[in-house]
Backbone bond lengths (Angstrom), bond angles and torsions (degrees), N, CA, C in turn:
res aa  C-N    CA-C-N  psi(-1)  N-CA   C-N-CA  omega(-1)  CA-C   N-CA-C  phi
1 X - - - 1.445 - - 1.528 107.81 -
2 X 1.322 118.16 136.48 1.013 103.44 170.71 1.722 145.17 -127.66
3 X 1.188 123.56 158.19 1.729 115.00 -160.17 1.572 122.75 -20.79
4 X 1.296 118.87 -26.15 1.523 131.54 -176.26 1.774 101.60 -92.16
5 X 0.885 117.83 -32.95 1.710 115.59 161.28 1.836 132.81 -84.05
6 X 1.959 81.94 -6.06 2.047 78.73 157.42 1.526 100.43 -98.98
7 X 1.091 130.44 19.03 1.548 107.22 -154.90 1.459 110.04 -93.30
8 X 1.447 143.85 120.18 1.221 125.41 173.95 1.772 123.13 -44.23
9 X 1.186 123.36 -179.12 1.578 120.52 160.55 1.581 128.27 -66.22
10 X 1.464 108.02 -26.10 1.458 128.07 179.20 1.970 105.35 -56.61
11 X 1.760 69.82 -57.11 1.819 71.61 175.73 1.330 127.12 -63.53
12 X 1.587 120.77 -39.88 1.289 126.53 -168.39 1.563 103.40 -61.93
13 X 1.603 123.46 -29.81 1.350 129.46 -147.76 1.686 85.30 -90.24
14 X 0.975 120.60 -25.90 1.530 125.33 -179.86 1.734 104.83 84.62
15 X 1.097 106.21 49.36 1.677 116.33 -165.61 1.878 96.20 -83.95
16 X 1.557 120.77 124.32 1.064 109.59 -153.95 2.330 99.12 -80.13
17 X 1.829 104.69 -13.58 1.500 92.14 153.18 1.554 121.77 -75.67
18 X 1.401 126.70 60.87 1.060 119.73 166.62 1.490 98.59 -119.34
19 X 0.881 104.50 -11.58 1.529 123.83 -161.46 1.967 105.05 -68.12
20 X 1.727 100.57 -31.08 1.903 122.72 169.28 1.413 78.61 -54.12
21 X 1.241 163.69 -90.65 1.208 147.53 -86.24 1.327 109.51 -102.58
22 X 1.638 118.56 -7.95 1.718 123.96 -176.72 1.562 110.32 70.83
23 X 1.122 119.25 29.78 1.535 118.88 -163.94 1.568 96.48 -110.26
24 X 1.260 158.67 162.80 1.254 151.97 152.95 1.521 112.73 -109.04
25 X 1.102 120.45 109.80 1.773 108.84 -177.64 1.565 112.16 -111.09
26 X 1.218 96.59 121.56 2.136 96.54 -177.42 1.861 101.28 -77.33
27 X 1.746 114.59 77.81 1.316 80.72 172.09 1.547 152.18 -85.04
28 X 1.550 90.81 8.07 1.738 85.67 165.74 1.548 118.23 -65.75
29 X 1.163 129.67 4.29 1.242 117.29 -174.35 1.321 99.61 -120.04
30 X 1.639 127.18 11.25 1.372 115.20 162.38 1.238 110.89 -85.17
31 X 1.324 138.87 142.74 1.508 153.03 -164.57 1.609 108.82 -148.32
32 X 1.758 76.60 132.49 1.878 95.81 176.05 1.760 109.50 -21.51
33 X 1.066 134.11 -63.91 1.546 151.64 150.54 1.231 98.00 -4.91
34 X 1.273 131.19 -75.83 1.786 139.38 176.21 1.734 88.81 -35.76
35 X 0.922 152.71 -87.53 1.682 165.02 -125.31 1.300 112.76 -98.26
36 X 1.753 115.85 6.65 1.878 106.24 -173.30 0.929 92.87 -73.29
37 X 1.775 127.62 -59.60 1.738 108.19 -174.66 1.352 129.98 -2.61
38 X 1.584 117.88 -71.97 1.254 133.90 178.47 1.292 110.75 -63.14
39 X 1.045 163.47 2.68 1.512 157.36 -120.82 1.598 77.92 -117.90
40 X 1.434 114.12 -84.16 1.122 120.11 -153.98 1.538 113.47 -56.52
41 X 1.102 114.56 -17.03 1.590 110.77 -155.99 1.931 112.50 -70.12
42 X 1.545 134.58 109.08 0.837 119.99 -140.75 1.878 96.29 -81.07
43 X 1.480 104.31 -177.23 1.811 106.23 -166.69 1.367 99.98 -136.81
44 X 1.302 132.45 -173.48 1.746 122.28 162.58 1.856 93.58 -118.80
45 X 0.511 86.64 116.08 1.765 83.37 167.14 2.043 113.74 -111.30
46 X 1.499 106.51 114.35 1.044 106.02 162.57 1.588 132.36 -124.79
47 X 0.978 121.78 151.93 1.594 135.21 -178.61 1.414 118.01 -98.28
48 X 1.354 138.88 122.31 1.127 147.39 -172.79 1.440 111.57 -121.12
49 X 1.226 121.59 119.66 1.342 162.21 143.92 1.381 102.73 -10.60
50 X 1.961 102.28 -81.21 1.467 118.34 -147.79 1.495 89.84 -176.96
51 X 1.377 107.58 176.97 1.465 117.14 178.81 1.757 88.20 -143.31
52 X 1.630 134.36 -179.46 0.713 163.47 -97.46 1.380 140.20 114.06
53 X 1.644 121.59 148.39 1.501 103.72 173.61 1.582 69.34 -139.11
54 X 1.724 96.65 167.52 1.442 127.47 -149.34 1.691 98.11 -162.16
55 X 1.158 104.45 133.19 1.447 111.05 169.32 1.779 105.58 -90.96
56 X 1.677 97.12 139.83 1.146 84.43 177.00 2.020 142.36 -65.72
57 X 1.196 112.91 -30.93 1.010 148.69 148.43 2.298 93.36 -19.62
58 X 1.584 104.89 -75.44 1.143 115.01 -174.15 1.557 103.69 -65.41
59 X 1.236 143.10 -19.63 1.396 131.50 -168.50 1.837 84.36 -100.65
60 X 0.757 132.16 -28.66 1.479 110.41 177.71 1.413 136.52 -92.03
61 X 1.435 91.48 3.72 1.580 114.19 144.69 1.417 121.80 -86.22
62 X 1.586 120.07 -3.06 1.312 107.81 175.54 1.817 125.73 -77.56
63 X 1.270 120.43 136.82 1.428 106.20 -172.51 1.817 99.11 -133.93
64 X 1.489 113.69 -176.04 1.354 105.68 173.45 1.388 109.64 -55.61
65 X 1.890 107.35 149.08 1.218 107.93 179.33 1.720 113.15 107.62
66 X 1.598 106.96 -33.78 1.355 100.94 -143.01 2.163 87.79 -79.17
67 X 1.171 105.32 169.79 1.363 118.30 160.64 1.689 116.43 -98.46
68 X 1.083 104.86 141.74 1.563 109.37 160.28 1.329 109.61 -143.12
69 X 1.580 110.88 115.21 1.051 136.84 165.33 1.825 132.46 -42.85
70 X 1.492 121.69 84.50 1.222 107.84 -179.27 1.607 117.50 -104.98
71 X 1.959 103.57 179.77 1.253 90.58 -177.49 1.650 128.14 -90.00
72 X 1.357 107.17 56.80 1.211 82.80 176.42 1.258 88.77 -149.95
73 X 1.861 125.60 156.58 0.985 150.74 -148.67 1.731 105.03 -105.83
74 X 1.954 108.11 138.72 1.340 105.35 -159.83 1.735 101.27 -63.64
75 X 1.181 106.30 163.87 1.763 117.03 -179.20 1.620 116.07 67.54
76 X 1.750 115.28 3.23 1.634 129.90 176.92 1.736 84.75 -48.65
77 X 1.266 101.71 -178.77 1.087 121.66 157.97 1.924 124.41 -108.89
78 X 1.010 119.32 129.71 1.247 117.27 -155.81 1.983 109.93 -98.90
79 X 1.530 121.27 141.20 1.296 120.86 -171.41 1.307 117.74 -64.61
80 X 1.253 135.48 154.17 1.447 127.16 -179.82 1.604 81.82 -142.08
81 X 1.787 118.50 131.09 1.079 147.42 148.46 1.323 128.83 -91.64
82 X 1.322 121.97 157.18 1.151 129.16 -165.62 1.826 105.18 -150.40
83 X 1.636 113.55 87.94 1.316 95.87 170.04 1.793 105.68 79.97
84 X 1.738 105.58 31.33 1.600 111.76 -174.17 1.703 110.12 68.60
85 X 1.476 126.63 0.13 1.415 104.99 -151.10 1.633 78.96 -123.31
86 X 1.580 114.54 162.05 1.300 114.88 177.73 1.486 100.38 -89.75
87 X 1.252 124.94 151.83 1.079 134.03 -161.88 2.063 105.97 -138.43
88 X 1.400 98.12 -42.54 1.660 109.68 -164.65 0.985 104.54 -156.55
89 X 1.678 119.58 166.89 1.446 137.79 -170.59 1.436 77.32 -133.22
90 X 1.321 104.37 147.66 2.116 121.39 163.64 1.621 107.80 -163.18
91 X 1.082 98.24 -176.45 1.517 115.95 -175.54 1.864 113.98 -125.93
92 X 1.018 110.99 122.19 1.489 123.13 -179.54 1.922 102.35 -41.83
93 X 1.005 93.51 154.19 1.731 102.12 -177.49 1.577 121.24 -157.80
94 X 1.180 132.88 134.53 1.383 149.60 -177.28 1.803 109.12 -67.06
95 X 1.150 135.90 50.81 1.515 117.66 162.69 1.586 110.96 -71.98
96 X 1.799 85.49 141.89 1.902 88.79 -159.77 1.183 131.64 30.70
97 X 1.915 95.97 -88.40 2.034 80.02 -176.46 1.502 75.05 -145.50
98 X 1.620 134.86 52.76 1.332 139.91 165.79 1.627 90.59 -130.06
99 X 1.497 86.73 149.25 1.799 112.55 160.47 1.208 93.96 -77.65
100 X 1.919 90.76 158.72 1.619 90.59 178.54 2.047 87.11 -173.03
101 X 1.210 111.86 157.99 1.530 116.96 -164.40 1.849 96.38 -119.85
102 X 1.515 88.03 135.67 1.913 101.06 176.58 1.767 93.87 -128.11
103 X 1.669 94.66 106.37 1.459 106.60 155.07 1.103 137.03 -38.98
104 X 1.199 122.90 101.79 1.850 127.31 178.74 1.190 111.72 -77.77
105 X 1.586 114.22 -42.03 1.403 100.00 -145.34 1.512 92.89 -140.76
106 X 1.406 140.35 116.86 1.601 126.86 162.96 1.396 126.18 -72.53
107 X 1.335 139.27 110.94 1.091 113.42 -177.80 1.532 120.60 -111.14
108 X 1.264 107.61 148.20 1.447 127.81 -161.56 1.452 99.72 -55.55
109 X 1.732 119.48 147.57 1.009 109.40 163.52 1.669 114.20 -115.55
110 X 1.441 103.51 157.14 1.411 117.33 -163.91 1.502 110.56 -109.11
111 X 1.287 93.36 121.68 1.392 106.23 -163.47 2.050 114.08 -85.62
């Protein structure tokens, strides 16, 4: 096995807190090549709107048309998950005549 296949993601990203861990990582010499393994492996990625709670009773009165009120305010920035876990903040977007999400913000994950 080799040194580029123990390495966490912290390290690969060259994150200078990787540096707490006593590990030394040369990353110019990690290459796309080091990471095909993972390429393929598929993920769920979802994007959230808003959240809400709803009685059930009230969601089965909902029909076309209806509104449901969430918490978050128009032009917010909306969550992007990865695999249940938050991953990013973005903003909703118009490709052609599909929605589609542009990453603003990455956020760090906490280990």
């Amino acid at each position: 096995m080799s040194d580029t296949e123990n390495m966490d993601w912290e390290e690969l990203e060259g994150n200078p807190d990787a540096a707490d861990t006593g590990a030394e990582v040369d990353t110019e010499n990690v290459s796309t090549g080091d990471l095909e393994a993972v390429f393929d492996v598929p993920v769920k990625v979802s994007a959230v709107l808003g959240k809400t709670n709803i009685a059930v009773s009230k969601l089965l009165r909902l029909g076309p048309g209806a509104v449901v009120e969430l918490d978050r305010k128009v032009g917010e920035a909306i969550d992007i998950y990865v695999n249940n876990r938050l991953v990013a903040r973005g903003e909703v977007v118009l490709v052609d005549d599909k929605l589609g999400i542009t990453m603003t913000e990455i956020i760090k994950g906490e280990e």
